[in-house]
VOGU-3710 file (C-alpha; in Angstrom, 3 decimals, decimal comma):
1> xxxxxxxxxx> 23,618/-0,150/-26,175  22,793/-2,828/-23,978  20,543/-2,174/-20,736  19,983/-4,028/-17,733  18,173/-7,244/-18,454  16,372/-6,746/-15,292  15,721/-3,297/-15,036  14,168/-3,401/-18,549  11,661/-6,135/-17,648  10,151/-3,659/-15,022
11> xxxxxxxxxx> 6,824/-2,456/-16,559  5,411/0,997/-15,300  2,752/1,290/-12,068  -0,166/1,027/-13,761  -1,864/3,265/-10,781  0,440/5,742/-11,872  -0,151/5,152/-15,391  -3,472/5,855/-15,185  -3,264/9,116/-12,749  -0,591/10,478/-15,297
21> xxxxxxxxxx> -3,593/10,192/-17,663  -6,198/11,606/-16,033  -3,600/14,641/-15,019  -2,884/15,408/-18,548  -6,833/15,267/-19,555  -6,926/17,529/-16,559  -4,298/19,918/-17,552  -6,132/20,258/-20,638  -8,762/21,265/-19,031  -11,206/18,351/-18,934
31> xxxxxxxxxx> -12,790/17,559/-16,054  -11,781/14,536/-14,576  -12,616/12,502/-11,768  -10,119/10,385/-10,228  -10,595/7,158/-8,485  -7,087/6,217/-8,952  -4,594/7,415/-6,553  -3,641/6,196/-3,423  -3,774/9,581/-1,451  -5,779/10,957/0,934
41> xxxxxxxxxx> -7,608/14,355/0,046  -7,287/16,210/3,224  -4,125/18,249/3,541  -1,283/17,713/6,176  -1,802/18,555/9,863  -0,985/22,204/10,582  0,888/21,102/13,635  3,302/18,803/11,259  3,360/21,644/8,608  4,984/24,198/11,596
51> xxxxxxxxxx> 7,246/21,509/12,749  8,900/21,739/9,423  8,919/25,201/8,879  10,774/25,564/12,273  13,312/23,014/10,864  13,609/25,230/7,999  14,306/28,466/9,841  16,370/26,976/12,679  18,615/25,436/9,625  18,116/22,067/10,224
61> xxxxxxxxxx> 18,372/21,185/6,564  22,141/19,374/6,751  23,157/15,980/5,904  21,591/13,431/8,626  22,882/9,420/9,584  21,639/7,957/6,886  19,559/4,996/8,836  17,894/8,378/10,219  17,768/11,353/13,310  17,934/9,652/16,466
71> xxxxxxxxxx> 15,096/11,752/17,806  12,554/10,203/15,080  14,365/6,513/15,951  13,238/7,667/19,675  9,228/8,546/18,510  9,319/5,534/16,115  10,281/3,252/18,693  7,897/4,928/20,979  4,505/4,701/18,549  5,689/1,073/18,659
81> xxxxxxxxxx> 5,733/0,446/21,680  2,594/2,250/22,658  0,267/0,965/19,218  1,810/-2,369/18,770  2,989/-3,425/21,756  6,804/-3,917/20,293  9,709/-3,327/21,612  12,965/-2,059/19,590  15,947/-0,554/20,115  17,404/2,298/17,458
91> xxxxxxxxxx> 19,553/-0,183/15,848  16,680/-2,018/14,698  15,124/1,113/13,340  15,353/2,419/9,785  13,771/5,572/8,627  13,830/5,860/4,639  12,278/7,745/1,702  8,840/6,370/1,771  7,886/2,464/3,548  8,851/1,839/-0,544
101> xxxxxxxxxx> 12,636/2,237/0,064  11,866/0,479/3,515  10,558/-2,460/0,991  13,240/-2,168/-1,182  15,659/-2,166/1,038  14,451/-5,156/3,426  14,597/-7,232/0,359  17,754/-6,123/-1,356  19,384/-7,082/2,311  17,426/-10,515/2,395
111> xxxxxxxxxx> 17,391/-12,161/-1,030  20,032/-13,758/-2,729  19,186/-14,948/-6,743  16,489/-17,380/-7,225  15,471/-16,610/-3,717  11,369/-16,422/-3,804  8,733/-14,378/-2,680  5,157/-15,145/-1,626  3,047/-12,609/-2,020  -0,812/-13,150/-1,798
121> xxxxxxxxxx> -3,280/-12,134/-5,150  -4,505/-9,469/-5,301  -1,597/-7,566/-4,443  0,012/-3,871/-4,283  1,164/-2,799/-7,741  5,143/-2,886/-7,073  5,644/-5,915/-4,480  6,697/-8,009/-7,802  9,012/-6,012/-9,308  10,768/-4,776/-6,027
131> xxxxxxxxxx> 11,424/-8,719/-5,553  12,596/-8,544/-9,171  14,773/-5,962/-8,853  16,405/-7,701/-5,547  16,939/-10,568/-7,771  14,189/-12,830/-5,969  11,391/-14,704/-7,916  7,870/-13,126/-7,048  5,546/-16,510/-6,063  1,795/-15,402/-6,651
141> xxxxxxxxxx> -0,166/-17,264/-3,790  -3,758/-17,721/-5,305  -6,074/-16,480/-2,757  -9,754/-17,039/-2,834  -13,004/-14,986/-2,618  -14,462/-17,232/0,260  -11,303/-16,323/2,331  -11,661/-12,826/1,348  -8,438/-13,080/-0,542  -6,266/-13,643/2,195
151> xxxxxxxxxx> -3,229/-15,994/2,770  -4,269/-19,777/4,239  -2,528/-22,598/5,462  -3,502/-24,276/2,213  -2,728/-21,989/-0,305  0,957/-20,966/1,450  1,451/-25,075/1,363  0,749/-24,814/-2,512  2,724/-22,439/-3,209  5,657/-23,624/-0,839
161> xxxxxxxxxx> 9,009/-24,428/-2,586  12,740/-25,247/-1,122  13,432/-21,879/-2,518  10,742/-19,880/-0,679  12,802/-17,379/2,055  9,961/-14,454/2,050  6,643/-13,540/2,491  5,117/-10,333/2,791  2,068/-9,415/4,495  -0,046/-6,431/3,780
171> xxxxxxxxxx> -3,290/-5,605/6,576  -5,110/-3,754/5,846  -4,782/-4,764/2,355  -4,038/-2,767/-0,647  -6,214/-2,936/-2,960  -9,131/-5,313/-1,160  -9,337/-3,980/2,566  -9,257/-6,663/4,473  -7,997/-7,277/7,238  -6,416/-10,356/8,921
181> xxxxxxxxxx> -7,255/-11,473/12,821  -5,196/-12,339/15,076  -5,945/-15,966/14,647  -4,968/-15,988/10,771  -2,461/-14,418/11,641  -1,150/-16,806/14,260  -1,870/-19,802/11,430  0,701/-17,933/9,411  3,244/-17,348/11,326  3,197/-21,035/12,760
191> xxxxxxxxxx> 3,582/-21,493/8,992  6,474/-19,358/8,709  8,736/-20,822/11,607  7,928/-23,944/10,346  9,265/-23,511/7,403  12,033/-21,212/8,537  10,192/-18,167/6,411  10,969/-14,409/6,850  8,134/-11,654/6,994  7,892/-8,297/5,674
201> xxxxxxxxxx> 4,826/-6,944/7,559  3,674/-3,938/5,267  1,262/-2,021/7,986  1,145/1,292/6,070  -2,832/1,465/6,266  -2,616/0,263/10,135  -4,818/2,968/11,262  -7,842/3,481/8,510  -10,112/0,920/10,119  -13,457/1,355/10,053
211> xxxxxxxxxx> -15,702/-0,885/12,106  -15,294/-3,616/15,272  -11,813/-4,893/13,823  -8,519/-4,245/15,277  -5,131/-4,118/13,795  -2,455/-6,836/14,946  1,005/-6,805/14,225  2,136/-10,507/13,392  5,541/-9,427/15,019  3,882/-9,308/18,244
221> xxxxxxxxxx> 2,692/-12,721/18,195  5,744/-14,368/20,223  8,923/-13,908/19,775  9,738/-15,781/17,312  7,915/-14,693/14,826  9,192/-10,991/16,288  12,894/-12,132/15,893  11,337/-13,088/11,867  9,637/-10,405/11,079  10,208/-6,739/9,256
231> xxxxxxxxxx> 7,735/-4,301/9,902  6,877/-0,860/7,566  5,089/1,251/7,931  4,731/5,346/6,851  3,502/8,633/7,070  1,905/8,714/3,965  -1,953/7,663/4,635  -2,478/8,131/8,442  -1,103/11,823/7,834  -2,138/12,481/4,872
241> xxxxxxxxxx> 2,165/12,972/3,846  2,164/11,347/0,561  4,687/14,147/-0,859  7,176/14,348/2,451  7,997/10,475/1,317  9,152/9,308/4,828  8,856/5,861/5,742  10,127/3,781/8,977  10,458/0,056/9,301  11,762/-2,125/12,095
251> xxxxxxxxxx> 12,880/-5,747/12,648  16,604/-7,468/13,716  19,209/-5,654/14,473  21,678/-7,085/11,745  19,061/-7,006/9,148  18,721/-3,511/9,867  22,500/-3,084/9,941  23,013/-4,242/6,174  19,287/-2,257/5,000  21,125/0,886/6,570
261> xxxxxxxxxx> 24,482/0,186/4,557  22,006/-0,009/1,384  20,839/3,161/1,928  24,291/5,019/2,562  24,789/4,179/-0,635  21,976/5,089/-2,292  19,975/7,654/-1,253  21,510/8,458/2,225  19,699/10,268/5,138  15,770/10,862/4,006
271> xxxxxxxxxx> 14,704/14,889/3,865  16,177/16,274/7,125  13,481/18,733/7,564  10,757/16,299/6,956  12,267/13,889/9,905  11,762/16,670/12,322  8,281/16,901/11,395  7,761/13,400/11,719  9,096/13,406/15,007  5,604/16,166/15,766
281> xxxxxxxxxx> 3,466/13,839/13,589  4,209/10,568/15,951  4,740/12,455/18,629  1,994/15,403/18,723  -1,376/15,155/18,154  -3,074/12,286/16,816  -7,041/13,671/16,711  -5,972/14,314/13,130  -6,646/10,426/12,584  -10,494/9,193/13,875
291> xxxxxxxxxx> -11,233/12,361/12,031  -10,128/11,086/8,975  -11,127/7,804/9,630  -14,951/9,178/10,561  -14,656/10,532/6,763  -13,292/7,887/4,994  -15,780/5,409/6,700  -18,855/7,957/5,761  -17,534/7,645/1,816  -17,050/4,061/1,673
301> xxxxxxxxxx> -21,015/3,590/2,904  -21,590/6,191/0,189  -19,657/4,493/-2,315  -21,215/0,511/-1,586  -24,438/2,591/-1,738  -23,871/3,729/-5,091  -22,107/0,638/-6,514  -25,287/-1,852/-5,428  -27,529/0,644/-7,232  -25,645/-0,570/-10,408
311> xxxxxxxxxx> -27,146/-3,811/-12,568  -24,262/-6,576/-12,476  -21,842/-4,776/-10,184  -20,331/-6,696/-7,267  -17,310/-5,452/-5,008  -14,828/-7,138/-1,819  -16,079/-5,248/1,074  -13,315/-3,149/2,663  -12,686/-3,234/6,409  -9,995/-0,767/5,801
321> xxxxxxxxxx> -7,540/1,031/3,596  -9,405/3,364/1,307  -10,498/1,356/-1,567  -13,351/-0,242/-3,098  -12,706/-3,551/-5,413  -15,217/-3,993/-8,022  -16,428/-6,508/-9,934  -16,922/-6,229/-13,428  -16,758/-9,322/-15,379  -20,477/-9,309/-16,304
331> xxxxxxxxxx> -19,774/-6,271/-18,387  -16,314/-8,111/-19,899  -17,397/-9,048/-23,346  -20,022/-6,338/-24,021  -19,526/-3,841/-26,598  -18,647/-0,358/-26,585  -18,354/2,130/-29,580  -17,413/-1,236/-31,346  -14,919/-2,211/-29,109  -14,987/-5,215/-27,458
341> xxxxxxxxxx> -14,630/-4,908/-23,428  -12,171/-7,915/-22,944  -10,359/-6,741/-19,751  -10,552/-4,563/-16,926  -8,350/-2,244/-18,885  -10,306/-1,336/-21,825  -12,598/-0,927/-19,559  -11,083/1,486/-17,402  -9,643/3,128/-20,674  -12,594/3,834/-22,294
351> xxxxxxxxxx> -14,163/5,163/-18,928  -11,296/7,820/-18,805  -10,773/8,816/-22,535  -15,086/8,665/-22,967  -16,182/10,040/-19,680  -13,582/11,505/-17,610  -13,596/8,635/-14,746  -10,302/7,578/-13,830  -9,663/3,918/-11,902  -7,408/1,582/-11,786
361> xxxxxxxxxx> -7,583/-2,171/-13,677  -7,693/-4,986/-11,697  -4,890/-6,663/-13,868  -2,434/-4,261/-12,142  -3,652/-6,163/-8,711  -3,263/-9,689/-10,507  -6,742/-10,056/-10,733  -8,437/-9,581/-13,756  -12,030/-8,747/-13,938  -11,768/-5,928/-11,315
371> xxxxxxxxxx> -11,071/-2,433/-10,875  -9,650/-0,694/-7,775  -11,617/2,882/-6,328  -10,150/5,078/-4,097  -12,659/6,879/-1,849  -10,553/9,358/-0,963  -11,824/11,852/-2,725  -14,814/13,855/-1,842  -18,251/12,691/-1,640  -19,420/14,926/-4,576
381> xxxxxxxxxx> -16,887/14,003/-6,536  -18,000/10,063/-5,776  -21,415/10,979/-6,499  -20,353/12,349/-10,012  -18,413/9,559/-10,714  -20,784/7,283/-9,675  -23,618/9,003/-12,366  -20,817/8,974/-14,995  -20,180/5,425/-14,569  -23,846/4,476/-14,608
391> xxxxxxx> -24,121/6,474/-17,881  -20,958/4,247/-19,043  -22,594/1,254/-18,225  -25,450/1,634/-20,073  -24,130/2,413/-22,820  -22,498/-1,375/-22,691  -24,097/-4,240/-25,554
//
């Protein structure tokens, strides 16, 4: 039988590769510990948890519009207004299973074949094959370490085509942390009217800052680039609601329109029990976050602490998110147990089969001689990671 040409040239999250791993070393009782996922530690806000049992028991658990309850459209539009300073109407608003189908969807309603996508190196694991699977072309824009891997008006020219339609934008990043000002910002969204270019803002990590820096929406720049611009976000990291999978994104009215027909026909309405929690989790209180954020900040000093104590390490400090970038390429080309180190995933493989550390290889980022740490996971666990890598390290020739 013949598959889909397309589908079959989608290769496997290598983040998820690598936590399936470490789960089955787990299950067989090894004790792992794992750098890898994307997911905060701390467990959902007992004031969202109620909110959904009271869905449950007041039978809220029917069929929904499938662009999502008005109510949530109503605190969406709200948390926008009142974080970002933007302001939509609920035919502009989308919720969906996760800011994923939000990406999906935004792109499978944009792109038409051949269209391409920029998309700055390093980058999240599935922004290439989602553009794939819309039937756009993925662009790689190579970023630099002086410009802390970030998009520049030199690097979108280079990469600038009469085919480009898209760009998306990811602050904070996922997997380096950084964060873009308002002024780079503003340098790429001159770039984008210019050149008549759409944005998909990804601003899932929007509140796990840590520092002086402030998140900026690029939609709020003029309006313009607001009348150019998608924006997604989710519940996953700022609520720690990786399993509800409910995601929200926002932009013009008949993009919004056709991303909404996509959906009817896909998945429909997301979980209607989990939308009336997320009405409680935008709506309720948000003391849940700088507490989180106070913890997360305390593990990344931890975490830079340990990694400078190591010989030959280097690392992209993170301004936000909740991982740590590190650079290994003066271990690439040592030996271990024989085997030659020539990537960042032998490297990470042997570190998981040998000693029970699970990370995630650069190469899944697009770039190559790093490996991704999540810190959120406890500082204990850090520290025994940390000792375990050192003993890995060593053991390098």
């Amino acid at each position: 039988m013949n598959f889909s040409e397309k589908a079959a040239k989608l290769a496997p999250s290598i983040t998820l590769a690598i936590t399936a791993k470490a789960k089955q070393m787990k299950a067989e009782g090894k004790d792992i510990i794992g750098f890898g996922a994307g997911e905060p530690d701390f467990n959902t806000p007992s004031n969202i948890i109620e909110a959904c049992k009271r869905a449950l028991d007041e039978g809220k658990t029917k069929y929904l519009p499938a662009s999502g309850l008005v109510e949530l459209k109503d605190a969406v539009i709200a948390k926008f207004s009142r974080d970002n300073g933007l302001h939509y109407t609920r035919e502009q608003v989308i919720i969906s299973t996760g800011g994923k189908q939000c990406l999906a969807n935004g792109l499978s309603a944009l792109l038409n074949p051949g269209d391409e996508v920029l998309i700055a190196k390093p980058y999240w694991v599935s922004y290439p094959d989602l553009v794939h699977l819309a039937d756009g072309v993925p662009v790689i824009v190579d970023t630099k370490e002086e410009d802390d891997y970030k998009y520049t008006p030199e690097n979108l020219q280079a990469s600038l085509t009469s085919k480009t339609k898209v760009i998306i934008l990811n602050s904070p990043n996922n997997p380096t942390g950084t964060i873009y000002s308002r002024e780079e910002l503003q340098s790429i969204a001159d770039f984008c009217e210019e050149h008549d270019i759409f944005i998909i803002s990804d601003e899932i990590y929007e509140p796990l800052i840590y520092g002086e820096e402030k998140h900026y929406s690029i939609a709020s720049l003029s309006e313009e680039t607001y009348n150019r611009t998608l924006v997604i976000n989710a519940l996953s990291k700022a609520y720690a609601m990786t399993g509800w999978r409910l995601g929200y994104a926002a932009g013009p009215k008949d993009l919004v329109k056709i991303m909404s027909n996509i959906q009817s026909h896909t998945t429909s309405n997301s979980t209607s029990f989990v939308q009336y929690a997320a009405v409680e989790a935008l709506s309720g209180d948000q003391s849940f976050i700088p507490e989180m954020n106070k913890e997360f900040r305390s593990r990344r000093d931890y975490m830079i602490e340990r990694t400078e104590k190591l010989d030959g390490l280097k690392y992209i400090y993170p301004k936000g998110a909740f991982y740590l970038m590190v650079d290994i390429r003066n271990y690439l080309g040592k030996t271990y147990k024989g085997k030659v180190m020539e990537n960042s995933l032998d490297f990470a493989d042997s570190l998981l089969s040998d000693h029970m550390v699970a990370l995630v290889p650069g190469s899944g980022f697009g770039l190559e001689g790093f490996v991704r740490l999540s810190y959120a996971i406890s500082k204990e666990s850090i520290g025994k990671g940390f000792d375990r890598i050192e003993e890995f390290l060593s053991q390098l020739s």
